[in-house]
C-alpha positions as CSV (number, residue, x, y, z in Angstrom):
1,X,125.4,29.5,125.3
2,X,123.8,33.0,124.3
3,X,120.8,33.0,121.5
4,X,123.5,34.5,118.9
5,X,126.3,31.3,120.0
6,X,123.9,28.9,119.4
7,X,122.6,29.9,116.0
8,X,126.4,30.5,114.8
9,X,127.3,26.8,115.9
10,X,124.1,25.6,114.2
11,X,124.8,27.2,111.0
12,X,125.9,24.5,109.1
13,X,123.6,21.5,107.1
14,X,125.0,18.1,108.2
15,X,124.2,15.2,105.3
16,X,124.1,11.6,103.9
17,X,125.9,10.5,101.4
18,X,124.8,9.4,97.4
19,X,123.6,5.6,96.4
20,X,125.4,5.9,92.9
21,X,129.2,5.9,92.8
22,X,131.6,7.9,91.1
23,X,135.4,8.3,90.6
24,X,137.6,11.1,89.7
25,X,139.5,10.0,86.7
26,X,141.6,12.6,85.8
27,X,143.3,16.0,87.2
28,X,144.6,18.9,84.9
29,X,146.0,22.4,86.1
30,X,147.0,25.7,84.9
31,X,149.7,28.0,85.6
32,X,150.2,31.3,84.4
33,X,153.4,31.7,83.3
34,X,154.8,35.0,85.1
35,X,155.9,34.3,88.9
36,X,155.5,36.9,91.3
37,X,158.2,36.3,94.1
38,X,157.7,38.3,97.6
39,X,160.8,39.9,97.6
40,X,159.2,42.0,94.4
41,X,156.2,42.3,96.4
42,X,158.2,44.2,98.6
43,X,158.1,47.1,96.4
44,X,154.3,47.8,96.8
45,X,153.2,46.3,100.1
46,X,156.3,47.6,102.0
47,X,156.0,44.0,103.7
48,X,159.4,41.9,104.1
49,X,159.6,39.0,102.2
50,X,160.4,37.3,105.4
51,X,157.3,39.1,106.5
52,X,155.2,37.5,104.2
53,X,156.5,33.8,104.5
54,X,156.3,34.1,107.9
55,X,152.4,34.8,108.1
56,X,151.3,33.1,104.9
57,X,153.9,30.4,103.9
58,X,153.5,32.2,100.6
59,X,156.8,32.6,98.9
60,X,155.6,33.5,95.6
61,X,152.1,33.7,93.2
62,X,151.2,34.0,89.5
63,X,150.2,36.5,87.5
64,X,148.2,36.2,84.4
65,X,148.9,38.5,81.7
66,X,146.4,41.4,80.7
67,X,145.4,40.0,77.3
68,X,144.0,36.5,79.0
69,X,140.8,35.5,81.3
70,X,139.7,33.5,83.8
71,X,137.7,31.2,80.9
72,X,141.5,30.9,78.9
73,X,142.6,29.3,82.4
74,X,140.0,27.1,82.5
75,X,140.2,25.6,79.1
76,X,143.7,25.2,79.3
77,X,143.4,23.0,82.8
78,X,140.5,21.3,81.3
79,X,142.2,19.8,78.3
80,X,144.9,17.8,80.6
81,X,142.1,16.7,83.0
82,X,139.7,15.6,80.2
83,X,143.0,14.1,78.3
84,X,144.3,12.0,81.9
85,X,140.0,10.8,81.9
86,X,140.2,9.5,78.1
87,X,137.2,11.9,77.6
88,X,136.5,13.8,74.8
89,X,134.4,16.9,74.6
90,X,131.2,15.5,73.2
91,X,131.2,12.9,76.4
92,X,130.8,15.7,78.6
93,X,127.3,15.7,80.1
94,X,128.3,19.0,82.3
95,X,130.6,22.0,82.5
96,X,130.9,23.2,86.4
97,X,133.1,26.7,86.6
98,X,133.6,27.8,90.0
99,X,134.9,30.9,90.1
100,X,134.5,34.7,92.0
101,X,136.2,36.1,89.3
102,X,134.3,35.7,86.0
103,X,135.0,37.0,82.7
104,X,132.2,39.3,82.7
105,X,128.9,39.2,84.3
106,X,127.2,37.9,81.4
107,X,127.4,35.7,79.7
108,X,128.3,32.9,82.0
109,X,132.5,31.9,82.2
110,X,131.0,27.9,82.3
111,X,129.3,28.9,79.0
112,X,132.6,30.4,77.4
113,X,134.6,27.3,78.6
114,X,132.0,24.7,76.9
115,X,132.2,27.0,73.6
116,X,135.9,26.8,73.8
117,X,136.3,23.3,74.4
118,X,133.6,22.4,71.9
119,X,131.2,20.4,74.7
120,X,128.2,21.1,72.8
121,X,126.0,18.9,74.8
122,X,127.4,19.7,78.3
123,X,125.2,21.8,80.1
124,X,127.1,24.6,81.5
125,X,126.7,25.6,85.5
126,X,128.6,28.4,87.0
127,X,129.1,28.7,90.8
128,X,130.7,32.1,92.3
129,X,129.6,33.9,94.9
130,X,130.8,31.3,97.7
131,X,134.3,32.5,96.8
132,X,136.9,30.9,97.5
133,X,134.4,27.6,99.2
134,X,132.7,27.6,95.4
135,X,135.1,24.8,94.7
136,X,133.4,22.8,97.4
137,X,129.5,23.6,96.4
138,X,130.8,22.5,92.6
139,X,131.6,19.4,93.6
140,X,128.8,18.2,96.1
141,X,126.8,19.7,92.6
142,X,128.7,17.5,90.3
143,X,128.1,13.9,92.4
144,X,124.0,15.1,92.7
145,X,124.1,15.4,89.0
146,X,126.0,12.1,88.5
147,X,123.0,10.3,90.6
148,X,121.1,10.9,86.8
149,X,121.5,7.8,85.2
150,X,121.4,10.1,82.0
151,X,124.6,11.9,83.5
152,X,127.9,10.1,83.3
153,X,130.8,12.6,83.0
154,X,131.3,16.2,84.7
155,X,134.1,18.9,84.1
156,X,134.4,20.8,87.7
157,X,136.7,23.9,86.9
158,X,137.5,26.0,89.9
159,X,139.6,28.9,88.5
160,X,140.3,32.4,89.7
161,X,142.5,35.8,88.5
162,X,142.7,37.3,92.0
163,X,144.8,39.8,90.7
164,X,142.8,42.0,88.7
165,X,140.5,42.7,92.0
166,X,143.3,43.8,94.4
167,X,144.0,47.3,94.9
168,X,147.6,48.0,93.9
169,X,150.0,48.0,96.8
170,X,147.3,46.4,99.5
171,X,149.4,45.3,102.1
172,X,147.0,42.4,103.2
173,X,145.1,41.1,100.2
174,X,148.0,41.9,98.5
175,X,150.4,39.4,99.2
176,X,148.0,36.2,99.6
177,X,146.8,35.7,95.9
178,X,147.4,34.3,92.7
179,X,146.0,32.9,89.7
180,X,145.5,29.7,88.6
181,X,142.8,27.0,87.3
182,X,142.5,23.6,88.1
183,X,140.0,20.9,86.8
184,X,138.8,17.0,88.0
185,X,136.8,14.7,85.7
186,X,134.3,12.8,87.7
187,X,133.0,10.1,86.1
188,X,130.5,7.1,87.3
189,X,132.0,4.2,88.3
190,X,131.2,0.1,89.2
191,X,133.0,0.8,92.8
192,X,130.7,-0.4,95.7
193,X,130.5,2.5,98.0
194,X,132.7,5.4,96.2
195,X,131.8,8.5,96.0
196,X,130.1,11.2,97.9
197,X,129.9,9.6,101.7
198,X,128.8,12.9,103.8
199,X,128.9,16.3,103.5
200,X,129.1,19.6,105.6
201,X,127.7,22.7,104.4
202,X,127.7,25.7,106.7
203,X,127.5,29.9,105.9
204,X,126.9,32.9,108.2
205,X,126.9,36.3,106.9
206,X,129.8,38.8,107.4
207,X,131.6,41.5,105.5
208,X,134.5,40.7,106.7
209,X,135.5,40.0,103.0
210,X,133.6,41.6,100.6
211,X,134.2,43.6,97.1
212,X,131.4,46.2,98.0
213,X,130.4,47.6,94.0
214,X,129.8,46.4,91.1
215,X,126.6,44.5,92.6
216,X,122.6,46.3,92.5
217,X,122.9,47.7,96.1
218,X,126.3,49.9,94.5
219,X,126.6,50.2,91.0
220,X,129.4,51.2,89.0
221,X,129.8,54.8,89.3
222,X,133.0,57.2,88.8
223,X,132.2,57.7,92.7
224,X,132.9,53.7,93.1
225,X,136.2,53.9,90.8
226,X,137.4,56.5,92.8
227,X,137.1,54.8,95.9
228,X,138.4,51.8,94.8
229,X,135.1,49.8,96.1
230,X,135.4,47.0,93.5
231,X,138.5,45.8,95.4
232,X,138.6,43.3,97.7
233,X,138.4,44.0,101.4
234,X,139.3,41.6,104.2
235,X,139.7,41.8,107.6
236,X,142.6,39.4,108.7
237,X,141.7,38.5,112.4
238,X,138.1,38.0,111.2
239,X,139.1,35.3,108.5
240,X,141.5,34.0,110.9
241,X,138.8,33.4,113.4
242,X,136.4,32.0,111.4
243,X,139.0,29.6,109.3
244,X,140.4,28.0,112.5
245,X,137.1,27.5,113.7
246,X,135.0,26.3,111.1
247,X,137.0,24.5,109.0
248,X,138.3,21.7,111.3
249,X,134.6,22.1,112.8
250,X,133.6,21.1,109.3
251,X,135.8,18.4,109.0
252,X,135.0,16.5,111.5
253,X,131.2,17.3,111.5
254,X,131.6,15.4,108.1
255,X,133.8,12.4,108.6
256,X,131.8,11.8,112.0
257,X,128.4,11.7,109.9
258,X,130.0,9.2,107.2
259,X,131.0,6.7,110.4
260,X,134.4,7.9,110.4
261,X,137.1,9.9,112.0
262,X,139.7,12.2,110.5
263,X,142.0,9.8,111.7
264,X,140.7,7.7,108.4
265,X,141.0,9.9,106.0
266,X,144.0,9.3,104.0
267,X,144.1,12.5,101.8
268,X,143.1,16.5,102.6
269,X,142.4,18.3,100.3
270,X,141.9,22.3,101.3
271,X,141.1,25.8,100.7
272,X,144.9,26.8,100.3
273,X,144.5,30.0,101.9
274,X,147.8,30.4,104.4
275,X,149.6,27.9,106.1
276,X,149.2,29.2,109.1
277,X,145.3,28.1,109.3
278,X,146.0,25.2,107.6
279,X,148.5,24.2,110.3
280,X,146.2,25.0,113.1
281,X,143.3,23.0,111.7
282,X,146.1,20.3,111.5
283,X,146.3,20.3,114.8
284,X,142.8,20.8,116.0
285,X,142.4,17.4,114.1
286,X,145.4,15.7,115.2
287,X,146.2,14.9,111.5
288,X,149.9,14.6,110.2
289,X,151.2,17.0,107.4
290,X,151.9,14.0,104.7
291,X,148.1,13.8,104.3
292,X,147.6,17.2,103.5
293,X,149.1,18.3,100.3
294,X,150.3,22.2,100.5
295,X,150.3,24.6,97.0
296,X,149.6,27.6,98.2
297,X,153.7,28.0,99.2
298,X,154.5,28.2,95.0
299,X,150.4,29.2,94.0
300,X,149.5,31.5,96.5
301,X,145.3,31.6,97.7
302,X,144.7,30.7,94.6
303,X,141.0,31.1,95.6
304,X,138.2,28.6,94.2
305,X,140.9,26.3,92.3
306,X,143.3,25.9,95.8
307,X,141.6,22.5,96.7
308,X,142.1,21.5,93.2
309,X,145.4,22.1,93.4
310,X,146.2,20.3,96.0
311,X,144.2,17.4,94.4
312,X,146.1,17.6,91.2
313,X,149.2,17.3,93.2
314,X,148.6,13.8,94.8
315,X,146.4,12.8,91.8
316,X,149.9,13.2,89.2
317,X,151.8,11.7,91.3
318,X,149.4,8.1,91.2
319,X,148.8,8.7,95.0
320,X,145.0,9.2,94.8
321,X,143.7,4.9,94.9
322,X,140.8,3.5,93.9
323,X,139.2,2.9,97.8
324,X,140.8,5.7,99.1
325,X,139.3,8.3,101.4
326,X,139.8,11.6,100.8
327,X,138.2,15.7,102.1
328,X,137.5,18.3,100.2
329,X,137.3,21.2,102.7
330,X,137.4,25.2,102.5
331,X,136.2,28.7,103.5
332,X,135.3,31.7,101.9
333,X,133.8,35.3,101.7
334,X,130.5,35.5,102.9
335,X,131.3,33.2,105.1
336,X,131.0,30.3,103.3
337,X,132.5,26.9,104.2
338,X,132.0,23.3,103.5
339,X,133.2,19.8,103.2
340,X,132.6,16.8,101.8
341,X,133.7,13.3,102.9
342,X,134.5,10.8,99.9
343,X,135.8,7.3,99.0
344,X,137.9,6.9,95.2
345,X,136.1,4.4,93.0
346,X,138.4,2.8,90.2
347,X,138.0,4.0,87.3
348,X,135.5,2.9,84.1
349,X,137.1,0.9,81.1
350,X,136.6,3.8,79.2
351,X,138.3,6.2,81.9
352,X,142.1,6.7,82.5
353,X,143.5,6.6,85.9
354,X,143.4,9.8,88.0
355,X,146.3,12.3,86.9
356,X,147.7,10.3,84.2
357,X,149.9,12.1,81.1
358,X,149.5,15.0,83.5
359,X,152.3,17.5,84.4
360,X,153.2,17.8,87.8
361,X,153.4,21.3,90.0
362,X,156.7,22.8,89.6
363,X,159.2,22.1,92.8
364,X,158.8,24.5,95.5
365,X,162.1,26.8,96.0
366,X,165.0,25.6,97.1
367,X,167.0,26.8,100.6
């Protein structure tokens, strides 16, 4: 193995899991409501819409409309999940917004969520620039805060509006993404042994994805507007390299650290970024595809909230147990990847069950 191989397979953090339990007791989601189907896609990418199922599994995205923001997703997916929890605002001892695509850069999206929900007490904590795996680092955040004893309930949020960062008619980026918002409640709980079990954390640097302005190395200019640098970039094969490698890498580094296999996992929950890498990681594991939930056919990449997605969908339908084992997994820019490795605890008196009074996703098209 060269010098360069070996520091690439050592680039992830392998850990323990937490002493104190926790539970997530309730799931919410939000969907804009314009749908963007591929055959109108078509019209700007010059792709087929057979094309484009073919390569993604994508058949169609949202939109959100020009006078709403990332935050007005977020509040609107946090109000079911808090509702499904039995938590009101003021119990809210933290406000967790992952996203890449914030409102503005100041002040922080988590910080216009709590305002608009009326959390006064929450602290609010904004992760981004792990992209689309900023879903992940928000959670393993959320179960370290819960290990407080002066910490009982946290709002995670991951939410993204992929479409006001993709250069019109992009024939790559442009027929991946959508918007959406989706949002957990975890909450402590009396379960022996839920919780966070293990985690793998892992990142090596590539601009293989990147939005190049807008940052202190390349200000906004009229040079930068011109040259359409505060679009996203992405190099296919690179992502599709990197995602088939170091997500079921992840995965297993993970469940082989908490004792287990992915053979005991009963739910995956992932980065729902094309079906093509999700079916290969499949594979790689030797896992069957009723234990991983699939959005992204109806969502899109929905970015940071695609693994939230897919846990809202299992936790409204009641199939998310108390003693359950479940993944969290994804990748993003930078590269960024991660999992973590849990067990459901039941919920508190005081909580509702995971996904209750919720609405399920909409039914995926019909043949």
């Amino acid at each position: 193995m060269t010098a360069v191989a070996h520091e690439q397979a050592a680039a992830s953090h392998t850990g323990d899991g937490l002493a104190v339990p926790f539970a997530i007791t309730g799931t919410g989601l939000h969907l804009p409501p314009e749908v963007v189907t591929n055959e109108e896609l078509t019209r700007t990418t010059h792709r087929s819409g057979d094309w484009i199922t073919a390569r993604t599994g994508i058949r169609e995205r949202r939109r959100l409309a020009p006078d709403l923001a990332t935050s007005d997703m977020c509040v609107s997916a946090a109000r079911p999940a808090m509702e499904a929890a039995g938590v009101r605002p003021s119990d809210l001892d933290a406000v967790v917004v992952a996203s890449y695509t914030q409102d503005q850069p100041m002040p922080s999206t988590s910080l216009i969520v709590k305002d608009a929900l009326g959390a006064n007490r929450a602290m609010a904590l904004d992760v981004a620039n792990a992209a689309c795996a900023s879903g992940v680092h928000a959670v393993l955040l959320a179960a370290h805060l819960l290990q407080n004893r002066s910490i009982t309930t946290v709002l995670v949020i991951g939410a993204d509006c992929a479409s006001r960062i993709i250069r019109p008619g992009d024939r790559t980026a442009g027929v991946f993404f959508g918007d959406a918002a989706a949002a957990a409640v975890l909450t402590r709980s009396r379960t022996p042994g839920a919780g966070l079990l293990s985690y793998d954390i892992g990142s090596w640097l590539s601009h293989a994805v990147q939005i190049p302005a807008g940052g202190s190395r390349l200000p906004t200019s009229p040079e930068t507007l011109a040259a359409g640098s505060h679009y996203v970039s992405m190099d296919g094969p690179a992502v599709w390299d990197t995602a088939t490698t170091r997500l079921p890498e992840s995965i297993t580094n993970a469940t082989r650290h908490a004792g287990l296999t992915p053979q005991d996992v009963d739910h995956f929950f992932l980065h729902q970024a094309n079906i093509n890498i999700l079916d290969a990681a499949r594979h790689r594991l030797g896992i069957t595809a009723d234990r991983v939930p699939i959005t992204l056919d109806r969502l899109g990449n929905t970015g940071a909230a695609g693994l939230f997605t897919a846990l809202h969908q299992r936790a409204s339908a009641g199939e998310l147990s108390p003693g359950d084992i479940y993944v969290m997994s994804a990748i993003g820019a930078g590269f960024h990847w991660g999992t973590l490795c849990l067990r459901q605890g039941a919920p508190s008196a005081a909580s509702g069950a995971a996904g209750e009074h919720i609405t399920s996703l909409p039914p995926g098209p019909q043949p």
